[in-house]
Structures are given as C-alpha cells and as structure tokens.
C-alpha positions in Angstrom: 0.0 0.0 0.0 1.5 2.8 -0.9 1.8 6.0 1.8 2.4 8.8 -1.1 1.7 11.4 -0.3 3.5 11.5 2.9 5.2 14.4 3.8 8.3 13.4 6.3 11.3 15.9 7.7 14.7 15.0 7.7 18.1 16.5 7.6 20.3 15.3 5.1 24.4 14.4 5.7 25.0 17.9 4.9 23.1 19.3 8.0 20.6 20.4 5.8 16.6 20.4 6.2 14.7 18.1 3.3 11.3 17.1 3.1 9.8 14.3 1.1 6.7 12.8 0.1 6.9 8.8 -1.0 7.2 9.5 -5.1 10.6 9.0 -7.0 10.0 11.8 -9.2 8.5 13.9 -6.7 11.4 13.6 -4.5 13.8 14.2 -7.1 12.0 17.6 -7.5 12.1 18.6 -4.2 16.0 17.8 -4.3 16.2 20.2 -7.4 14.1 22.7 -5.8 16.7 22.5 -2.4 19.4 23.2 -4.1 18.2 26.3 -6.0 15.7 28.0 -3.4 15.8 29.2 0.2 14.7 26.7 3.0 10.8 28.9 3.7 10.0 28.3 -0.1 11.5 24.7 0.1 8.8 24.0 2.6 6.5 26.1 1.0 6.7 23.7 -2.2 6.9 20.5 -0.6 3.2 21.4 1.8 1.9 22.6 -1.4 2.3 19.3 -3.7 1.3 17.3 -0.4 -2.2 18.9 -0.5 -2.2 18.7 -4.0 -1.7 14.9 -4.2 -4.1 14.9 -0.8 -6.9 16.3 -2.9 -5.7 14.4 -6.6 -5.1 11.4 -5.1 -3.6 10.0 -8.3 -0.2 9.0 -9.7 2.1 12.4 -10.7 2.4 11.5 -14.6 -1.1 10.5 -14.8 -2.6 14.5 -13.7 -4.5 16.4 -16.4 -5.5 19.7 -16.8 -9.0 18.7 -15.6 -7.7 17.4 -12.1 -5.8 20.7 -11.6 -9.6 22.5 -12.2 -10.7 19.9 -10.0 -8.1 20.9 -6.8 -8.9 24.7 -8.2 -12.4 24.6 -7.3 -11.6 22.1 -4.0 -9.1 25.1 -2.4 -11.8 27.4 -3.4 -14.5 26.1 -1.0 -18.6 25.6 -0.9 -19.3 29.3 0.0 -21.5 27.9 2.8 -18.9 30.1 5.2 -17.8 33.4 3.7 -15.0 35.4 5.1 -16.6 38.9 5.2 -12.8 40.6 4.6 -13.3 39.7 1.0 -16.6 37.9 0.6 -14.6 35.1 -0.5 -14.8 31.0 0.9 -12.2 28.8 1.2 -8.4 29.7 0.8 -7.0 33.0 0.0 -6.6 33.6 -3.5 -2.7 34.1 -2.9 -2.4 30.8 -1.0 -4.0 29.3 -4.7 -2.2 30.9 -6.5 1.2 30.2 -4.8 -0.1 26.1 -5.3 -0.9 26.4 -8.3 3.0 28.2 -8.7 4.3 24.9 -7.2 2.1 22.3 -9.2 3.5 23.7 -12.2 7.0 23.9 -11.5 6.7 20.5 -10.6 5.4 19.6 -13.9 7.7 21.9 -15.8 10.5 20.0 -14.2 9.5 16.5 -15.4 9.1 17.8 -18.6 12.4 19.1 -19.2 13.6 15.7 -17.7 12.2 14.4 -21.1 12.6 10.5 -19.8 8.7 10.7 -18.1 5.3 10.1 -19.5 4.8 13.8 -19.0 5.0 15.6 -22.3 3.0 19.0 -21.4 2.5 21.0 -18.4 -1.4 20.4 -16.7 -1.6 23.9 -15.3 -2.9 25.8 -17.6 -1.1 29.3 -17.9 -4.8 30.8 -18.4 -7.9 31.2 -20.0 -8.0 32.5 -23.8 -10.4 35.7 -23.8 -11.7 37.6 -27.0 -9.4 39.2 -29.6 -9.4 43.0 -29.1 -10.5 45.4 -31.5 -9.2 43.7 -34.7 -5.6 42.3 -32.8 -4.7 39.0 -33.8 -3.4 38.2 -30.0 -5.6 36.9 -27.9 -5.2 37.7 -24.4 -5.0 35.4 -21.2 -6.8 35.7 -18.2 -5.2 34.3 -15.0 -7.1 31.4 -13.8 -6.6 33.0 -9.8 -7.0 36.8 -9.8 -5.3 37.6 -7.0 -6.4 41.3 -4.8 -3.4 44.0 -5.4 -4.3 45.3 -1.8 -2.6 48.3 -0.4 -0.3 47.6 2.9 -1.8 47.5 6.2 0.7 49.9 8.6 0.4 51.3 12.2 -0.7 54.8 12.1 1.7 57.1 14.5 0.0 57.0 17.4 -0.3 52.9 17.8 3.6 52.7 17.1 4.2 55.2 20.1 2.2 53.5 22.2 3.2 49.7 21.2 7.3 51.2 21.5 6.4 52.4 24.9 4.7 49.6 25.9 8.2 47.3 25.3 10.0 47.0 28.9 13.9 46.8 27.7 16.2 48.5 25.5 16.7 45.2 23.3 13.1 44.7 22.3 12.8 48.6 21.9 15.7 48.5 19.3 14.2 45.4 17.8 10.7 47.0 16.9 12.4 50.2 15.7 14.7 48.5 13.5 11.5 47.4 11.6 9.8 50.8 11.9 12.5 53.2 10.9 14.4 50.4 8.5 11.7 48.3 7.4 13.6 45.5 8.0 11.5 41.9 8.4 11.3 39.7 11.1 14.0 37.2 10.3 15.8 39.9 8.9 16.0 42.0 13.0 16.6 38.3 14.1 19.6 37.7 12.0 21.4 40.9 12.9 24.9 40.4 14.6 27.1 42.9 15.9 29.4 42.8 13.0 26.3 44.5 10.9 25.6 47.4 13.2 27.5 50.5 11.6 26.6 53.1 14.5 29.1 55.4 13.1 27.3 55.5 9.7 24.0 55.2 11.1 23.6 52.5 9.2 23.0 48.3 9.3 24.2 45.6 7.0 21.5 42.5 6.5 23.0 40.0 5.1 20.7 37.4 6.1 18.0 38.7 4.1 14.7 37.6 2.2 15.6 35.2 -0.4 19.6 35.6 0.5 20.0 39.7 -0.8 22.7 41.9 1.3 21.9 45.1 1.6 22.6 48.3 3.6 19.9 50.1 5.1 20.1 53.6 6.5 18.7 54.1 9.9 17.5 57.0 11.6 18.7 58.2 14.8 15.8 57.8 17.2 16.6 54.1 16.8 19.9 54.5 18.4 19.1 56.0 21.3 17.7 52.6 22.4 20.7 50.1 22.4 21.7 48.7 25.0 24.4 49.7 27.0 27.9 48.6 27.2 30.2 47.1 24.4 29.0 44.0 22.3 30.9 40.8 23.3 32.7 39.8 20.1 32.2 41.4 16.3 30.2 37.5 15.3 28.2 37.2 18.2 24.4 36.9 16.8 21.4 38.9 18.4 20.0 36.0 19.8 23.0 34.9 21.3 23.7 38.4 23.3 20.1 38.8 24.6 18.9 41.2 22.2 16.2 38.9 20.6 14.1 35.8 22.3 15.0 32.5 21.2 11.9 31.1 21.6 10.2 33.3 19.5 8.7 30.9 17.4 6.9 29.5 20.3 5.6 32.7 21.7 2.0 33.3 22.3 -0.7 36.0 23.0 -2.4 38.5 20.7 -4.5 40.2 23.1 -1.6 42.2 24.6 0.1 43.9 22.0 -3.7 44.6 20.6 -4.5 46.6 23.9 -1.2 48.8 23.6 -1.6 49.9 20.6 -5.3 50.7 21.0 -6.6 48.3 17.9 -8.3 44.9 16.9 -6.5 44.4 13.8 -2.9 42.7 15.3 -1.2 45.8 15.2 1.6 43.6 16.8 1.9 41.8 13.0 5.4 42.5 11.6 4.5 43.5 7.7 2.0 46.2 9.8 5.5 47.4 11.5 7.9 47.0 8.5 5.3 49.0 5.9 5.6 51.9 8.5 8.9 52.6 7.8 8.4 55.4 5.1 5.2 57.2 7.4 6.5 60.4 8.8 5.9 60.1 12.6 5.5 63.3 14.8 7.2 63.9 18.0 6.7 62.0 20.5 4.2 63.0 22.7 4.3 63.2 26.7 2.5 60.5 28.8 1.2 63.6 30.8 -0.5 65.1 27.6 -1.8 62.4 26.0 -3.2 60.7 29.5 -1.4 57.2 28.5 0.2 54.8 31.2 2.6 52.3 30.1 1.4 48.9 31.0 3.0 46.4 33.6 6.3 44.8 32.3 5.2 42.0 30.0 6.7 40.2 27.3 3.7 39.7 25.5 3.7 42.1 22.7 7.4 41.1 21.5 6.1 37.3 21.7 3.1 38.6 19.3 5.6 40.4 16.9 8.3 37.5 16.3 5.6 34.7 16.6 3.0 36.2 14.0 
C-alpha cells in the first residue's frame, strides 16, 4: 500500500533540512528545488504538492488539466462560510495561487527531464479571452486573480504606544529596527554585531529575504535605544547576546500587544510594522499630555511580533 503522499522531515548528511513525500520523481524535484531555493520556499513547495496529491489522489504522470480544475475549485471552497474581509470562501486567493505556482513547477521540471510520460505541463497558464479590437493576440486571463491590496501599517500613534509599551532597550531597538528600516522579522533576528554601523548610522542585513545583502540607513531615534555597554565579540548573533528571544517561534498572546496599541487588527503583526517605515511620525508625545500609562512589564507584545 503505498503512503504517497506523505510528507516526512529529515536532515540530510549535509546538515541540511529536506522534506519528502513517498514519489521517485517527486522527491527528485524537491531535491532540485533545495538546491536552488531558500529553505521557507522549500517547505513552501513540498506542503503545497502534499495537499495537491491529498486532494488528486492519483499517480504524478497520470494529472490532467482537468484534475488541476478539479483541486482549483476544492481550495476554493462551498461558500457555505464566507469570510466577510473579501466575501470570498475557502483559501486566499494568494495561498492558490502560490499552489498552483508549485504544481506547475513540478510539472515543468519532469518535462524538461524528457525520460517521463509527462510531455505537457497540466496547469494551464490561463484562459484564452476575445481578440481586441481587430488584434490577432488573444489575451490570457489568469485562472486565480489575486487582490493588489494596499499595505496595512500602524498609524503614528499605535507605534508610540506599542514602543512604549516594550519594557527593555533590546526589544525597543528590535521594533524600531522594523519601523524606521523596514527590516523583516528574520531579517532583525539575523542581525549580529558585526552588521551594526553606529558610526554611519547605518546596518548591514546580510541574512535577508531570499539571500540579498543590503545596507539600510537608519535614523537616529533608533539608536538612542541600544543597549548599554560594548557587544561581546564582532560575530556574536542577536539572539546569542540577549537582544532577541530565542523562543520566538513558540511565543504566544495576541491580546496584549492589541490593547497597547489601541486596535483589533494585530497591530503587533510584523508587515504592519515593517510597511511603516516610510510614514513620517511626529514627536513624540508626553504620557502627561496624552493621559497614557505604560502597562506592567510583559513580554507579550514582542512574543506577538516574532511569533505572528
């Protein structure tokens, strides 16, 4: 009986994370895909083919365009429960169309392997629509339209309040860092002493989104909140010197970080902090003025920031 497909974990000889789910070829694609992809859209790919094959419960050289309408209209729900964000049921259109991204790079790969049964790609690139006006090109309509949305950010008041709210200078740098840089969550936890340029005002991330170094100017309300006294050594990471939790991806609590910054919309989320970073904020206001007490010490809101 055969378990495909079963998604299993394991690090290879090389230290590395793999993934695998029970097919020859599939395997062999998630190998190709390791060696040329970051290890978030390595995992990405392999969940994404395991609900595919959950849902097409079929062998891989034996899927038709059909079957991939088929799983289309499966991640796409009954509409007997609606979200009322976008009226929509089932899956976000951007979590369909990232599977539907990973199905067919799947399939593109076996075909330029040229020794399968698989001679043509089952994801269809799109719908033909009506010639225009006369043109002989037809155009395609995307069979997923995903929303082009406009950035959720924390307006200036709710970023005062959520910086005040932060009890020590490390988690106070942290959350500025992707305020007044923009820098991303793995981004702030991958900073080491090394890529702090005080003297320029400036840091180095070199353990960027999809690999990138970059510098990143940084401006000086940031750097009145580091921490005092030298770093240990030039390597040492942030997580090793106390600047960032090391549990963070087990940290809890939402309700916190809501209540600080004086919203229901998880103002604690990191893109909502990041996106911020080109808002002009005012001066900081007085707690006297604007009648706001800072809450008890609690570690809360940075557990909602690096855990969201």
């Amino acid at each position: 009986m055969s378990t495909f497909p079963c998604l299993v974990r394991f690090v290879s000889g090389s230290g590395q994370v793999r993934y695998r789910l029970g097919d020859r070829l599939v395997d062999r694609y998630l190998e190709f895909v390791a060696g040329r992809c970051r290890p978030n859209t390595l995992r990405a790919v392999a969940f994404d083919l395991k609900a595919f094959f959950t849902v097409i419960s079929m062998d891989p050289v034996a899927v038709t365009a059909a079957d991939v309408f088929e799983f289309l209209a499966h991640q796409r729900g009954d509409r007997t429960v609606i979200r009322l964000a976008d009226r929509e049921s089932g899956l976000s259109a951007r979590t369909i169309a990232r599977r539907l991204s990973s199905v067919s790079g799947l399939y593109a790969y076996l075909v330029a392997r040229g020794d399968t049964p698989v001679g043509v790609n089952p994801v269809p690139r799109g719908l033909l629509t009506r010639r225009e006006g006369g043109s002989r090109r037809s155009r395609t309509a995307p069979l997923v339209r995903v929303p082009r949305t406009l950035p959720r950010i924390l307006s200036p008041g709710e970023a005062d309040r959520l910086v005040g709210a932060l009890r020590t200078h490390r988690d106070r740098a942290m959350v500025l860092a992707m305020l007044l840089a923009g820098l991303r969550r793995c981004e702030v936890l991958g900073l080491r002493f090394a890529d702090v340029q005080v003297a320029d005002r400036r840091l180095a991330v070199v353990e960027g989104k999809g690999g990138h170094h970059r510098i990143v100017p940084v401006a000086n309300r940031s750097w009145s909140c580091s921490p005092p006294g030298p770093p240990p050594t030039s390597s040492t990471s942030a997580a090793a010197s106390g600047w960032s939790p090391t549990t963070a991806a087990r940290w809890t609590g939402t309700s916190s970080a809501a209540s600080c910054a004086g919203s229901d919309t998880r103002p604690g989320f990191p893109a909502c902090i990041r996106t911020g970073c080109a808002t002009r904020w005012p001066p900081r206001p007085s707690t006297a003025a604007c009648g706001w007490r800072p809450s008890p010490p609690c570690s809360g809101i940075m557990r909602v920031i690096l855990s969201s």
